[in-house]
BAFI-3210 file (N, C-alpha, C; in Angstrom, 3 decimals, decimal comma, padded with zeros to 6 digits):
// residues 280
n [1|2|3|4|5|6|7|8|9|10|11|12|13|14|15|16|17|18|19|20|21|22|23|24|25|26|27|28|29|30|31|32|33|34|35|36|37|38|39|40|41|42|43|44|45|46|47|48|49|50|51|52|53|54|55|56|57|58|59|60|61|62|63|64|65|66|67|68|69|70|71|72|73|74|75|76|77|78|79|80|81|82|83|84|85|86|87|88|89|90|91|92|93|94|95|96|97|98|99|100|101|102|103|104|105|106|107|108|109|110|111|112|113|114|115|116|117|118|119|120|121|122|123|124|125|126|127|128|129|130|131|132|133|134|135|136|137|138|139|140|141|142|143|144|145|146|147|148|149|150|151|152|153|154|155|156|157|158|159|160|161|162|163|164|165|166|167|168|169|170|171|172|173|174|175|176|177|178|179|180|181|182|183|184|185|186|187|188|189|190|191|192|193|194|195|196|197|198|199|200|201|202|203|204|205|206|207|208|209|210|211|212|213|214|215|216|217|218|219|220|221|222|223|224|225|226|227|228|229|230|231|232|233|234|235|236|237|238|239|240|241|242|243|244|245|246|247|248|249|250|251|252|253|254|255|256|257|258|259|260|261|262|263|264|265|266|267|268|269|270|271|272|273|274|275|276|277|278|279|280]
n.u [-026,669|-024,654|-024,509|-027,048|-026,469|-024,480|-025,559|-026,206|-028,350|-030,327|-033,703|-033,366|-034,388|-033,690|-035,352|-034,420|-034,755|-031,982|-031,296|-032,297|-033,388|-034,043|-034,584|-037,048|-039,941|-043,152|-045,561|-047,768|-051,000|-052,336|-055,600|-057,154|-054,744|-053,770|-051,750|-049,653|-049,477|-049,801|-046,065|-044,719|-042,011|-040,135|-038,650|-036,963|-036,356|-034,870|-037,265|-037,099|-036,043|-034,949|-033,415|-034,148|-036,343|-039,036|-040,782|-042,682|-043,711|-045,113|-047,112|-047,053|-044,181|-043,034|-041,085|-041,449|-040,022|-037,398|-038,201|-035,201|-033,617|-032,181|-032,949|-031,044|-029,380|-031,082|-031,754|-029,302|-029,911|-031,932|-031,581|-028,559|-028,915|-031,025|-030,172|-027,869|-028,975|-030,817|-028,528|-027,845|-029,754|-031,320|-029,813|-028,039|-027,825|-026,464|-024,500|-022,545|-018,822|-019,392|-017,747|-017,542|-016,861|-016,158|-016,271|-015,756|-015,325|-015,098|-017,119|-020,473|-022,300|-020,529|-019,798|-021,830|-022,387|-020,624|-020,325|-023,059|-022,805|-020,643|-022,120|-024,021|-022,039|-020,269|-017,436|-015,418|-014,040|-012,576|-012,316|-010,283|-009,103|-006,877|-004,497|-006,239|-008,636|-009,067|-008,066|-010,794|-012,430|-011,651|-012,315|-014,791|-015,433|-014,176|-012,606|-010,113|-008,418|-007,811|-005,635|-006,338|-005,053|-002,540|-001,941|-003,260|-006,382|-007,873|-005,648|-004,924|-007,135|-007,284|-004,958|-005,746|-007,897|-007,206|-006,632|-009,748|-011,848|-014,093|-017,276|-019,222|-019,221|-019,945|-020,572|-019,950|-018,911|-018,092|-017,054|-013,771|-013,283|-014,868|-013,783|-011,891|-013,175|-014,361|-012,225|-011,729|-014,224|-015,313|-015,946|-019,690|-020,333|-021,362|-021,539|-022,597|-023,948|-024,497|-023,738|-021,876|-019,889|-017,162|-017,536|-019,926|-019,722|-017,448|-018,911|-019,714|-019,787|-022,935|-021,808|-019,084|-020,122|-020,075|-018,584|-017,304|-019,965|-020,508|-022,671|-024,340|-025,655|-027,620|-028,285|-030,433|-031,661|-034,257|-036,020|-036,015|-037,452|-039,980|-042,861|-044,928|-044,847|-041,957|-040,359|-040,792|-040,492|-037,506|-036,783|-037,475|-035,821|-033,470|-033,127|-034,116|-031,251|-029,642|-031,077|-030,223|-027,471|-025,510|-025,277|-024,023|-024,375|-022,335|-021,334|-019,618|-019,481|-021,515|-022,762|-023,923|-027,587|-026,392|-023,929|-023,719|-022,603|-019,813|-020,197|-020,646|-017,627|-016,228|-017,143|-016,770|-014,013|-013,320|-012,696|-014,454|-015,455|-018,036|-021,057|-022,224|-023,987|-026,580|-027,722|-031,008]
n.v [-006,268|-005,326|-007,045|-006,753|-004,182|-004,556|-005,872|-008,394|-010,098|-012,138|-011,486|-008,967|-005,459|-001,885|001,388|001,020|000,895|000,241|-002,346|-004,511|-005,184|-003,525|-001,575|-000,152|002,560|001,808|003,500|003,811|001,601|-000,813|-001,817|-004,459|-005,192|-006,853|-007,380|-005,410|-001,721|001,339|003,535|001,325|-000,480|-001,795|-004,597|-006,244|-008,278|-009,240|-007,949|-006,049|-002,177|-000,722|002,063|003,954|006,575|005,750|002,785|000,292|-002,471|-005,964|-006,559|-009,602|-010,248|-008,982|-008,064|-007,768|-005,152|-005,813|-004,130|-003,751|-003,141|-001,323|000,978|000,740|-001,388|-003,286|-003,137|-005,166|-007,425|-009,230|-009,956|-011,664|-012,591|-014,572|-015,909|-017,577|-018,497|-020,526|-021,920|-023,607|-025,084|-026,508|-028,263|-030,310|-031,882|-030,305|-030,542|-031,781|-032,819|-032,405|-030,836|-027,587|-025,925|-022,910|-020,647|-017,094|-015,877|-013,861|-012,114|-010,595|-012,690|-014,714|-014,283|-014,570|-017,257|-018,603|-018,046|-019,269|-022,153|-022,957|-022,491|-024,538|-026,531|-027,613|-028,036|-025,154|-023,938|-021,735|-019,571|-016,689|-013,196|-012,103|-011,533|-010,126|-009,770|-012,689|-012,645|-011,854|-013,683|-015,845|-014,704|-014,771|-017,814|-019,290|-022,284|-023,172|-021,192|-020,072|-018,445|-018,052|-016,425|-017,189|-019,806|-022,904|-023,888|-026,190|-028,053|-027,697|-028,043|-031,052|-031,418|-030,422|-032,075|-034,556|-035,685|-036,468|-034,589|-031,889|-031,891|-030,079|-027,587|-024,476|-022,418|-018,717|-017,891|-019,377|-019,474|-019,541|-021,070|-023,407|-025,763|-026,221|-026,919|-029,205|-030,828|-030,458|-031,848|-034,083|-037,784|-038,433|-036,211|-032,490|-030,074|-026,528|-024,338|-020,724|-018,442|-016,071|-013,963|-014,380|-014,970|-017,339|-020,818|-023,046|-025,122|-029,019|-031,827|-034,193|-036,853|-036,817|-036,393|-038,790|-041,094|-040,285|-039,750|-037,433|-034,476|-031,417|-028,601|-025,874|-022,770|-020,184|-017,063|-015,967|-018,641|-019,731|-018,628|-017,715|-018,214|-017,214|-018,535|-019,626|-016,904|-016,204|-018,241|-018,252|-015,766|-016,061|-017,401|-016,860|-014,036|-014,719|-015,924|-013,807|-012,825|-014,045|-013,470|-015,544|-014,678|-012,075|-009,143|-007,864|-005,308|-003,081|-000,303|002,680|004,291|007,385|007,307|008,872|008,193|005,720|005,152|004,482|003,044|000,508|000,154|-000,111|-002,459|-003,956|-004,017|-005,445|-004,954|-004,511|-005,984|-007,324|-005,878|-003,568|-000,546|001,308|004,520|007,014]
n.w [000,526|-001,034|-003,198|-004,162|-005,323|-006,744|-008,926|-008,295|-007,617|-008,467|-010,496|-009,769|-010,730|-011,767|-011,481|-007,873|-004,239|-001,917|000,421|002,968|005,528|008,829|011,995|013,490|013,921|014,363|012,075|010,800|010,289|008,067|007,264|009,635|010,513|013,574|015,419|015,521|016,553|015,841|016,991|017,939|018,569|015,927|014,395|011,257|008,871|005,365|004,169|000,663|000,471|002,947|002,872|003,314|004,436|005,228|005,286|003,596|005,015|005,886|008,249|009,315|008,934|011,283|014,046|017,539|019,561|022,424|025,430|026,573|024,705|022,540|019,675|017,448|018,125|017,804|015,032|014,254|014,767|013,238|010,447|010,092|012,923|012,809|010,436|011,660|013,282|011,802|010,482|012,319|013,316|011,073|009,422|010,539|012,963|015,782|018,607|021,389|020,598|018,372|015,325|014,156|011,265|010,304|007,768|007,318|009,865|011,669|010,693|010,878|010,785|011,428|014,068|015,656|014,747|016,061|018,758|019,160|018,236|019,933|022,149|022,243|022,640|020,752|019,291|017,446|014,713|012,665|010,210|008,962|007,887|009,064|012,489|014,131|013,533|014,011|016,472|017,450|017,256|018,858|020,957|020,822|021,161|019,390|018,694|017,283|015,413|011,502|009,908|006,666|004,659|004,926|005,291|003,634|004,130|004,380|004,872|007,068|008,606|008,675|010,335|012,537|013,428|013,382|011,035|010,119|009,642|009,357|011,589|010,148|007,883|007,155|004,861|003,842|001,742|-000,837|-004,147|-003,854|-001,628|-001,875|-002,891|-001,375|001,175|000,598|000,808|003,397|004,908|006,996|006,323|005,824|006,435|006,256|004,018|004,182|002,013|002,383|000,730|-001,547|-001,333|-002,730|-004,867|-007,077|-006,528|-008,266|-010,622|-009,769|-010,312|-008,812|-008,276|-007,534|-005,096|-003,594|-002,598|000,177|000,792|001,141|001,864|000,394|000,294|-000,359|000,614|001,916|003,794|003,306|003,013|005,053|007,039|006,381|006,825|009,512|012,273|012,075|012,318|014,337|015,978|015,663|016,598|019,135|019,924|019,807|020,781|023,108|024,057|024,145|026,162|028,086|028,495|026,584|024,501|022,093|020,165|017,639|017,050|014,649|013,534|013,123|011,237|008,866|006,725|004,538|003,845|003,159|000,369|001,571|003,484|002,081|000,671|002,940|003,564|001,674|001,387|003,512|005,677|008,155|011,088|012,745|012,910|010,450|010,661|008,888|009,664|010,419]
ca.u [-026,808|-023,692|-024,556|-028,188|-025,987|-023,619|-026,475|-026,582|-029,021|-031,575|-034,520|-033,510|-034,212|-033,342|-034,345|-034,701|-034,330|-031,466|-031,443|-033,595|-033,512|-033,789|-035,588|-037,928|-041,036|-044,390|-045,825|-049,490|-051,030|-053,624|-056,918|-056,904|-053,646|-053,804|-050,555|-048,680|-049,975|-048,597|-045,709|-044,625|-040,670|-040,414|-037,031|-037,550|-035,546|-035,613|-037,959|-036,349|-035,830|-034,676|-032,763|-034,947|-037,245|-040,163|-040,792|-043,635|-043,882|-046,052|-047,411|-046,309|-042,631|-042,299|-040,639|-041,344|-038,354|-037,900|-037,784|-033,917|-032,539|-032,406|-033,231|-029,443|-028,616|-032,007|-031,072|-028,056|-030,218|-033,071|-030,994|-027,935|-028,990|-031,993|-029,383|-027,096|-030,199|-031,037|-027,649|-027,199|-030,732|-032,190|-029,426|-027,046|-027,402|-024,932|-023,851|-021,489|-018,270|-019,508|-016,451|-017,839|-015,746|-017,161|-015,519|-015,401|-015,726|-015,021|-018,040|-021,345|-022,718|-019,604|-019,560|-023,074|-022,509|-019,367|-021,432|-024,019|-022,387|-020,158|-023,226|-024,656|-021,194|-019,617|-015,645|-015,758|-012,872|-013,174|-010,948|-010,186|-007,555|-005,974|-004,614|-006,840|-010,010|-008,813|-008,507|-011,911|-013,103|-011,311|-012,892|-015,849|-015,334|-014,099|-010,965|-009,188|-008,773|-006,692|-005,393|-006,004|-003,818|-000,972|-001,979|-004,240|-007,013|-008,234|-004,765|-004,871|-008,338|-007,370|-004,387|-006,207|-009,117|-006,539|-006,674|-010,486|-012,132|-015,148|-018,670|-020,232|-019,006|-020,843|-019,401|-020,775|-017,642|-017,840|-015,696|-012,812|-013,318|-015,732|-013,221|-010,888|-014,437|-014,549|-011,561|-012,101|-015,127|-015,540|-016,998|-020,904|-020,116|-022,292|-021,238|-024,023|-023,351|-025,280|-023,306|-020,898|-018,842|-016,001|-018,633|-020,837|-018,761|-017,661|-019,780|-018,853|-021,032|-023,029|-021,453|-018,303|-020,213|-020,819|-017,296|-017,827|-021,324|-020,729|-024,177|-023,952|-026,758|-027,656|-029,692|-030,754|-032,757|-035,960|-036,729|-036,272|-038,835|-041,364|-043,775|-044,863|-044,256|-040,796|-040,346|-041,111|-039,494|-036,013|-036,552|-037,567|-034,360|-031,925|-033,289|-033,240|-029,936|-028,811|-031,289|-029,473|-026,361|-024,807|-025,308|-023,936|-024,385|-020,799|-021,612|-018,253|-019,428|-022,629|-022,782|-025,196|-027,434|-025,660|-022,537|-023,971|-021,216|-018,763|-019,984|-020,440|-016,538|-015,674|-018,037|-015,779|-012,766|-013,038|-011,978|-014,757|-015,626|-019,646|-022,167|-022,144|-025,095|-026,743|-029,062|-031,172]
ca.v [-004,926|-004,521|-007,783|-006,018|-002,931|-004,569|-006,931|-009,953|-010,629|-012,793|-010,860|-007,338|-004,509|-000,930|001,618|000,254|001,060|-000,868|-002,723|-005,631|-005,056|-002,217|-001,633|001,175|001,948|001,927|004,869|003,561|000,093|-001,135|-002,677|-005,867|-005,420|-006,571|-007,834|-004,549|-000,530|002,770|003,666|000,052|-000,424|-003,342|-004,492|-007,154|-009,293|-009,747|-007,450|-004,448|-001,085|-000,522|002,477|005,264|006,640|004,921|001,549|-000,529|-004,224|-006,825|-006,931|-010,588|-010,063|-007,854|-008,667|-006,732|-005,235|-005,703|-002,352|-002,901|-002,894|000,494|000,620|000,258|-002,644|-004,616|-003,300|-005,837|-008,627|-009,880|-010,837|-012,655|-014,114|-015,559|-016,618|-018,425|-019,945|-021,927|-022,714|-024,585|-026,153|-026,697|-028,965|-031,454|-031,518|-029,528|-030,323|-031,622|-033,672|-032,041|-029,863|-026,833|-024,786|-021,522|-019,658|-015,871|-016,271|-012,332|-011,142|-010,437|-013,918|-015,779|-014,331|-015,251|-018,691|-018,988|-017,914|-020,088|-023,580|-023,195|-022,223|-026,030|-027,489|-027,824|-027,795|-024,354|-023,983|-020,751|-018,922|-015,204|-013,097|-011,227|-011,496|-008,902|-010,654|-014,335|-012,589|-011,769|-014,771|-016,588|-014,057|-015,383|-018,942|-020,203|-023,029|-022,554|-019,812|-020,308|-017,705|-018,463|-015,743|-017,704|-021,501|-023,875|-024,010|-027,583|-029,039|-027,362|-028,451|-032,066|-031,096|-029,574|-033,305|-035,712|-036,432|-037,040|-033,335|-031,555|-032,815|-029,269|-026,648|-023,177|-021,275|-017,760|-017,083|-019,934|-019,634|-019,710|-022,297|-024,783|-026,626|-026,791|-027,439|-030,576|-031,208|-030,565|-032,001|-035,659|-038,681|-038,032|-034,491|-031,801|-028,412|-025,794|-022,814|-019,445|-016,663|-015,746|-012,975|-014,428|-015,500|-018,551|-021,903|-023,452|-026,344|-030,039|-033,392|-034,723|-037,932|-036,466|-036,266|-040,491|-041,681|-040,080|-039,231|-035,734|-034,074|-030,550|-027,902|-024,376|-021,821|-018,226|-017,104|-016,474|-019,790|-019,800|-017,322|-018,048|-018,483|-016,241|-019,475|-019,976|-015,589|-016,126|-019,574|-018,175|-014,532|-016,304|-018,255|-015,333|-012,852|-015,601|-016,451|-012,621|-012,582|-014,878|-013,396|-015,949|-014,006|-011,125|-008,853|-007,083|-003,683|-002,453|001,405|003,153|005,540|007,919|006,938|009,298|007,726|004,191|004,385|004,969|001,530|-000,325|000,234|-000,852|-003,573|-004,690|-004,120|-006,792|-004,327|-004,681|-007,275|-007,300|-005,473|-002,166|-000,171|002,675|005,424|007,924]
ca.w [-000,033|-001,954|-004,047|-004,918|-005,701|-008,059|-009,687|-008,305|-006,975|-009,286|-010,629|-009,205|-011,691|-011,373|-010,503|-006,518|-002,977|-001,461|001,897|003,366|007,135|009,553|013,144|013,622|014,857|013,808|012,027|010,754|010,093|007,015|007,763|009,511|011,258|014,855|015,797|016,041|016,801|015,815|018,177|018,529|018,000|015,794|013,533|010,514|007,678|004,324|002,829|000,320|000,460|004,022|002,899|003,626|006,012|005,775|004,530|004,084|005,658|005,815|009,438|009,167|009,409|012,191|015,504|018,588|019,999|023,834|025,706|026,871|023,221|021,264|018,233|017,023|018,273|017,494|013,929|014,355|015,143|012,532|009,640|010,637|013,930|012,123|009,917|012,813|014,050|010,604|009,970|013,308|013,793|010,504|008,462|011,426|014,706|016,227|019,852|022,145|019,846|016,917|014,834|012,971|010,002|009,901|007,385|007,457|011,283|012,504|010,390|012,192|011,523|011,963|014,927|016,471|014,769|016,925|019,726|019,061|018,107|021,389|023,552|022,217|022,880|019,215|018,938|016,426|013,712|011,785|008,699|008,705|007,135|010,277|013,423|014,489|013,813|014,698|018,212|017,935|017,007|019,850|022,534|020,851|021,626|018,695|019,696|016,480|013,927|010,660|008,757|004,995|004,179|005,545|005,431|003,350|005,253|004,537|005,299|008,602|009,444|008,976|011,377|013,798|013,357|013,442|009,310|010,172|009,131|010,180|010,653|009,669|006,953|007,362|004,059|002,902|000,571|-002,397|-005,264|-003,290|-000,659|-001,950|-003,257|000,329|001,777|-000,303|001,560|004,887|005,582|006,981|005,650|005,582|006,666|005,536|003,593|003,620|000,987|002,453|000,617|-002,100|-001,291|-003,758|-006,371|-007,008|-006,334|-009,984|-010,781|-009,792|-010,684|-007,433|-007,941|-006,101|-003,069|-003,030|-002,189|001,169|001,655|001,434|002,051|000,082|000,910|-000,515|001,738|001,620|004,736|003,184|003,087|006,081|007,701|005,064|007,495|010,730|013,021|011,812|012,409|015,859|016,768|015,605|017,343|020,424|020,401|020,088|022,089|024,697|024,249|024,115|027,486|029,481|028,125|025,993|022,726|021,998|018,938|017,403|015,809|014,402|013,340|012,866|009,952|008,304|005,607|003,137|003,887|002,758|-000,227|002,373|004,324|001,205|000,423|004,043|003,499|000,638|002,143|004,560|007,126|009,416|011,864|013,064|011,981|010,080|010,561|008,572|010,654|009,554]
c.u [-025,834|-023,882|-026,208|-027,271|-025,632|-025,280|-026,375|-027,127|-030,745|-032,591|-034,601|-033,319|-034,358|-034,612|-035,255|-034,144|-033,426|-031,799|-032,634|-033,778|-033,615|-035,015|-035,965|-039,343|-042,626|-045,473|-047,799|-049,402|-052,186|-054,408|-056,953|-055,882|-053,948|-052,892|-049,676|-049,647|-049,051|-048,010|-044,796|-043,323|-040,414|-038,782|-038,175|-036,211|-036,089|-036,852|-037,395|-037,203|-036,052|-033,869|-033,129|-036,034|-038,008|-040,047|-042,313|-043,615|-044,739|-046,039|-046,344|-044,712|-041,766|-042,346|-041,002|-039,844|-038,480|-037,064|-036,287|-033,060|-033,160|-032,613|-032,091|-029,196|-029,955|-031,947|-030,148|-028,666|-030,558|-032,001|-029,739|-028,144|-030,369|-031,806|-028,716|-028,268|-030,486|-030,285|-026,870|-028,222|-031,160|-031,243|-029,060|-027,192|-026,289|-024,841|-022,474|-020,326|-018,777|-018,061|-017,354|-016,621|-016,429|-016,337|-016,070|-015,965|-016,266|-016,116|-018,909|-021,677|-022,327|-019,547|-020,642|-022,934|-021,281|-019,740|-022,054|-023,467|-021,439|-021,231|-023,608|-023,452|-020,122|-017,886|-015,993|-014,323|-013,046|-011,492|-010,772|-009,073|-006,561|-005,686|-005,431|-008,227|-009,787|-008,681|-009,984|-012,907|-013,155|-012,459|-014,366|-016,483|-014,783|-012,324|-009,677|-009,292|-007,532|-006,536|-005,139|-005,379|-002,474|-000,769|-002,816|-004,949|-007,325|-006,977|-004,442|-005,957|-007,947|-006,177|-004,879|-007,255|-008,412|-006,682|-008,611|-011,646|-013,416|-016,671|-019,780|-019,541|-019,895|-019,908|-020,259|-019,543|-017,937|-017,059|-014,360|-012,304|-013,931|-014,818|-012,366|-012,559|-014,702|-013,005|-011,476|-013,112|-014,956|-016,249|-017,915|-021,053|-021,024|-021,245|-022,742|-023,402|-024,570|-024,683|-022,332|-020,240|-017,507|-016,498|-018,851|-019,409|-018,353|-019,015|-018,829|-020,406|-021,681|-022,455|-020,064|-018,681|-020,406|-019,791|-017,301|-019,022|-021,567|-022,447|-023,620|-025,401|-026,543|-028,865|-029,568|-032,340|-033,894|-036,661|-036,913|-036,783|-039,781|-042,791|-043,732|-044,231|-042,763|-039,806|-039,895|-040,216|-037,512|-036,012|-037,028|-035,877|-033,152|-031,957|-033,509|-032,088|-029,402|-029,608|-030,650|-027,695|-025,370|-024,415|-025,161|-023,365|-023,374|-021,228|-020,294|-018,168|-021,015|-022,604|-024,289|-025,771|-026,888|-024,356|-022,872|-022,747|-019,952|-018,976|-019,644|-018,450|-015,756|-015,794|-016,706|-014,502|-012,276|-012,447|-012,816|-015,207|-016,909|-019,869|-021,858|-023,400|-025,044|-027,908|-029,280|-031,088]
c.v [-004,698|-005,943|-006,987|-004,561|-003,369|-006,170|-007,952|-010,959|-011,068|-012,027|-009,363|-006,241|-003,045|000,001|000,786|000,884|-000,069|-001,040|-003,546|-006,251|-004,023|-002,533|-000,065|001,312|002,812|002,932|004,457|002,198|000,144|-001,854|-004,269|-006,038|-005,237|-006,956|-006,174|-002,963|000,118|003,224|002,247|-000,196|-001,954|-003,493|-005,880|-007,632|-009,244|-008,890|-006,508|-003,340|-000,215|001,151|003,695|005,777|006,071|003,803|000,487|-001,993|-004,863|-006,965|-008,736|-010,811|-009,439|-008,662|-007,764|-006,686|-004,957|-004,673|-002,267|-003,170|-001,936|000,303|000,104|-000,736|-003,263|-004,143|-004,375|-006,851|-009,338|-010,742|-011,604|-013,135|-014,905|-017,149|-017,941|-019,179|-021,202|-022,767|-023,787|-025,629|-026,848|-027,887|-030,415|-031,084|-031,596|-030,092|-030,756|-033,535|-033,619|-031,026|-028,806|-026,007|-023,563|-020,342|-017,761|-015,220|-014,961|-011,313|-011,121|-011,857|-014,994|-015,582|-014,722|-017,136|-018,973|-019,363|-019,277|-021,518|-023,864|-023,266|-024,190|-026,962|-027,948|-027,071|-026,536|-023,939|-022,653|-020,535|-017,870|-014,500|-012,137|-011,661|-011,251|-009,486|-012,221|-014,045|-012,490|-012,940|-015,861|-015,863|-014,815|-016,860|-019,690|-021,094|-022,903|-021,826|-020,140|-018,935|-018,090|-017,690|-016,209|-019,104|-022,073|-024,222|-025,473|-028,795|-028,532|-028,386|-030,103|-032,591|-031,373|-031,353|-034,853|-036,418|-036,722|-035,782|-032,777|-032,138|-032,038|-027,946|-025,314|-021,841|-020,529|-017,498|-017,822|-020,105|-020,063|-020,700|-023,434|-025,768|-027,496|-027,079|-029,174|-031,485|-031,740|-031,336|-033,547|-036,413|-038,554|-036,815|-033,690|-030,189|-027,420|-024,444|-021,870|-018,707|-017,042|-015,203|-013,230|-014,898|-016,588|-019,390|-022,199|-025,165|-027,489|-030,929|-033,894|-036,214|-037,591|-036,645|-038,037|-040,634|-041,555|-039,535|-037,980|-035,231|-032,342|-029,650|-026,196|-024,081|-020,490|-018,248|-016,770|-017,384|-019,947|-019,236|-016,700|-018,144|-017,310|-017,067|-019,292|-018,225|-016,153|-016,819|-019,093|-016,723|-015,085|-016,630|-017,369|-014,859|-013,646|-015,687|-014,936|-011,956|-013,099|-014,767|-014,507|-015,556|-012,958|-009,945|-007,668|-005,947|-003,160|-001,449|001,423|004,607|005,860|007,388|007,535|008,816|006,278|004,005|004,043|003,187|000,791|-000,336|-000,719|-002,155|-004,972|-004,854|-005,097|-006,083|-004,432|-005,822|-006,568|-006,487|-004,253|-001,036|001,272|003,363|006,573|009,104]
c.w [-001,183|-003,068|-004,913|-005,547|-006,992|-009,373|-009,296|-008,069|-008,714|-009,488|-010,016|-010,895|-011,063|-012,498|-008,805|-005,326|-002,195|000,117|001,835|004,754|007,736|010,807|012,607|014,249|014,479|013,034|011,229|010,600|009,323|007,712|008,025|010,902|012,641|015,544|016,000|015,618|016,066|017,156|018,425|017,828|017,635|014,878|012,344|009,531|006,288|003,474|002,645|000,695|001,682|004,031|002,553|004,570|005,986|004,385|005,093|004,311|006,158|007,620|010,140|009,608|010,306|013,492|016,336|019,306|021,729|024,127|026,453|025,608|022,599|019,924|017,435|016,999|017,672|015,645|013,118|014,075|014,063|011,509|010,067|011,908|013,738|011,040|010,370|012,920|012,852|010,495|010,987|013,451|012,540|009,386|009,257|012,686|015,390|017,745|020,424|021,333|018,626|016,824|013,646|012,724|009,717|009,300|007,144|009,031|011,938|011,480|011,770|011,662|011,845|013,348|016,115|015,891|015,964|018,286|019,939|019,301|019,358|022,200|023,575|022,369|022,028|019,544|017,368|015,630|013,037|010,859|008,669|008,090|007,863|011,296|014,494|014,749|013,718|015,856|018,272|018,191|017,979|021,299|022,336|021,102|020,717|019,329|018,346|015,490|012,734|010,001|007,223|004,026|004,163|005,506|004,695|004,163|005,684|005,236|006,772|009,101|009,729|010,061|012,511|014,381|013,426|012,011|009,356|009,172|009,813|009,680|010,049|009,122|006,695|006,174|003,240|001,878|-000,545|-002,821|-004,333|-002,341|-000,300|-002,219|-001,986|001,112|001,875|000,580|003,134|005,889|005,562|006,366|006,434|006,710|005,761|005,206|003,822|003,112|001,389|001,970|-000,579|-002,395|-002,376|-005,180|-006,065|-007,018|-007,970|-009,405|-010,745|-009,746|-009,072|-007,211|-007,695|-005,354|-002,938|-002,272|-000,779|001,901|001,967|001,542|001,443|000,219|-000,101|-000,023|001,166|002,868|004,659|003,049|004,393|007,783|007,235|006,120|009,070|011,770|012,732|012,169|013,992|016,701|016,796|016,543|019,201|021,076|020,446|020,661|023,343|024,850|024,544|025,876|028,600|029,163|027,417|024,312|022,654|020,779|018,806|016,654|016,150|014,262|013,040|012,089|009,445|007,091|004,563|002,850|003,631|001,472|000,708|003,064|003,167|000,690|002,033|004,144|002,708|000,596|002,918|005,400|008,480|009,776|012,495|012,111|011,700|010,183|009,958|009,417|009,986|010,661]
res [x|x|x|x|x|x|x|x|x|x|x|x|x|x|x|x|x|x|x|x|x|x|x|x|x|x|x|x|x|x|x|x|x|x|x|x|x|x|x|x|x|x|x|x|x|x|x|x|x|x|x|x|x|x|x|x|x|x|x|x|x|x|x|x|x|x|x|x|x|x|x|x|x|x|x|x|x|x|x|x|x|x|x|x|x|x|x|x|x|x|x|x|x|x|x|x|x|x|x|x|x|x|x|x|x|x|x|x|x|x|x|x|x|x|x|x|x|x|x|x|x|x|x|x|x|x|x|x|x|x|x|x|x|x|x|x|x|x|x|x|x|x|x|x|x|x|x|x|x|x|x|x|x|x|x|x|x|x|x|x|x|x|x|x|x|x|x|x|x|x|x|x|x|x|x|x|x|x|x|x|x|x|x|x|x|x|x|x|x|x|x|x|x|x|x|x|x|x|x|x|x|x|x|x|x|x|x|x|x|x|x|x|x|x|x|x|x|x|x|x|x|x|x|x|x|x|x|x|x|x|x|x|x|x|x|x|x|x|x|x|x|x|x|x|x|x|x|x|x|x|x|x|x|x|x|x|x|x|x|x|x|x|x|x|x|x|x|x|x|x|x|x|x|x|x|x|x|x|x|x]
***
């Protein structure tokens, strides 16, 4: 949201409705549509202009929401734990004597990846810039937290790995930590870049990555729920995991939508940890 705000998002022109998630629940349906009724409390990902009362969406993209989550919380869900799910199944297989780096750990989808890559067994490493949320991160399973306010992260990690580094790099920040990335990660270790909260990475030649086999990756989760199958397969897998209690989604405040500058500032603050939600 606050990257479509400030422009940065590729091909966005103004003027526009921001936002590209929200639950809610059904208020008509176009000809054709037999997958979901009016009445029918559904949430979704990925398509704009979430940031008003009604919004139209492609039948296609809608999840049903099961009747013991409120609308609030299944708000929480669609986009980052759709997210978590790609970024564990779809690049290295994650399990048990794997090491993931999951930098900005105590957001909301550091904190379902944390979740997540423990649930499958993965030794989880994360980066944050507090005390405050490196406890959280721990409650969440992760085994170590660095403060990169206070330490080089990469010369920790190879600390923490025995000089060896990690075998999976999960970094929405960029600019700032591609480079200790490049560090951290083991021979034929994988980076995957979802995000750039500190701006795009700089540019480096791919013949860096030979020497050790680096494997380097860029995502963005509409690729990856391009399809209704691929919708389904990842909302099965969460809301299982959050059924049998091993997943559990962090909402830090719930504000009005007129107060959306008000999140977006918090947003940017780096003050909160999970999810922020706006309600109308």
């Amino acid at each position: 949201d606050i990257g479509q705000r400030a422009g940065r998002r590729p091909g966005q022109t103004v003027p526009f409705t921001p936002g590209g998630e929200a639950s809610g629940t059904v208020e008509s349906i176009g000809e054709g549509v037999t997958d979901v009724k009016p009445g029918v409390r559904v949430m979704y990902a990925m398509i704009p202009g979430s940031y008003a009362e009604y919004a139209t969406v492609p039948a296609t993209s809608l999840v049903h929401v099961p009747t013991d989550i409120d609308l609030v919380q299944a708000a929480a869900i669609p986009l980052q734990a759709f997210t978590a799910h790609y970024l564990l199944n779809d690049f290295r297989k994650v399990g048990p004597g794997s090491i993931v780096l999951v930098h900005a750990i105590a957001g909301g989808v550091g904190l379902l990846l944390t979740q997540y890559a423990t649930h499958l067994g993965a030794h989880v490493i994360g980066t944050t810039s507090s005390k405050e949320k490196a406890a959280k991160a721990k409650a969440a399973g992760a085994r170590h937290v660095i403060l990169y306010t206070e330490t080089n992260f990469a010369d920790e990690v190879k600390t923490i790995t025995g000089g060896k580094g990690v075998d999976l790099i999960l970094d929405s920040v960029g600019k700032t930590t591609f480079p200790g990335d490049l560090e951290a990660v083991r021979t034929r270790g994988h980076i995957v870049i979802y995000g750039a909260s500190s701006g795009p990475a700089d540019p480096v030649s791919p013949n860096a990555f030979s020497g050790r086999a680096i494997t380097v990756s860029g995502a963005s989760l509409s690729n990856f729920i391009a399809t209704r199958d691929d919708i389904l397969h990842r909302a099965d897998d969460v809301l299982g995991g959050r059924r049998e209690g091993w997943l559990k989604f962090a909402i830090d405040r719930v504000l009005p939508l007129e107060k959306a500058g008000e999140a977006h500032a918090l947003l940017e603050s780096r003050t909160t940890s999970g999810k922020l939600l706006l309600t109308l």
